[in-house]
N, C-alpha and C positions, 0 to 999 in steps of 0.2 A: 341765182337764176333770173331773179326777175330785174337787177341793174342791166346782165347780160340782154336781159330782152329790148328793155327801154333802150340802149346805146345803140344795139344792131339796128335795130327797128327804123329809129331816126337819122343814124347815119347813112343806110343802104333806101329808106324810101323817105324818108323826112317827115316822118310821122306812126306814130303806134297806131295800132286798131281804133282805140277810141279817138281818137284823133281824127283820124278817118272817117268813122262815124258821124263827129258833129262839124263835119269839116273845117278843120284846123291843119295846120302844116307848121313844122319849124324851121326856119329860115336863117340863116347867118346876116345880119344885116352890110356888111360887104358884096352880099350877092354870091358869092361862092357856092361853090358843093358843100353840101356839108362832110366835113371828116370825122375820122373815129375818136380823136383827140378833140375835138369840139362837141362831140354826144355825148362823150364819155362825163368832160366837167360839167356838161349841163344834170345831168343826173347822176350825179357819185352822190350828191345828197340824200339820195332815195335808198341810201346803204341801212341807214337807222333812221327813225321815223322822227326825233332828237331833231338832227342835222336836218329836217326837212322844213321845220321849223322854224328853225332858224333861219335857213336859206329864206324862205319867204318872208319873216319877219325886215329880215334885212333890207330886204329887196323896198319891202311896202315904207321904212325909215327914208331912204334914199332919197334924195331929191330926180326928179325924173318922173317914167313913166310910170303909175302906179301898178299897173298890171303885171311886173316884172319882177321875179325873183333875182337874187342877187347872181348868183351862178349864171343867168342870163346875161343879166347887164355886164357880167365881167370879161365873159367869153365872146360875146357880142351876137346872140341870136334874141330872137323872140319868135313868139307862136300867133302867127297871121289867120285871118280866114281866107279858102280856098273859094268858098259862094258853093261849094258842093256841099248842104249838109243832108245826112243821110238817115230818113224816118224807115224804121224798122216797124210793119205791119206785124 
């Protein structure tokens, strides 16, 4: 249920709830729409907690940007700020 969410969520608006919240968005860095095949590898990691791990380990090894797990850099998104972040009173 909860890959299901994360994949729909970013592919159909470009960001989940919390994302929204601290205004963040995920972006293809081609500029494109995002599709379902590009949500989907950015969070398959999120299947086992294991693999998430890893994905970030990987990601922070890499030469590049350190902010970026690996399933990012390989798929070619990253997660930008919007300048909308959102204080809940």
């Amino acid at each position: 249920f909860l890959l299901a969410y994360f994949v729909l969520a970013e592919w159909l608006y470009g960001r989940t709830l919390g994302k929204h919240i601290m205004g963040l968005q995920v972006v293809r860095r081609d500029r494109q729409r995002m599709d379902i095949w590009t949500s989907f590898v950015r969070n398959v990691s999120k299947i086992f907690f294991v693999l998430l791990i890893v994905d970030v380990a990987a990601g922070l090894a890499m030469r590049g940007e350190m902010s970026q797990k690996f399933s990012d850099r390989y798929i070619g998104t990253s997660v930008e700020t919007t300048g909308n972040l959102r204080i809940i009173t």
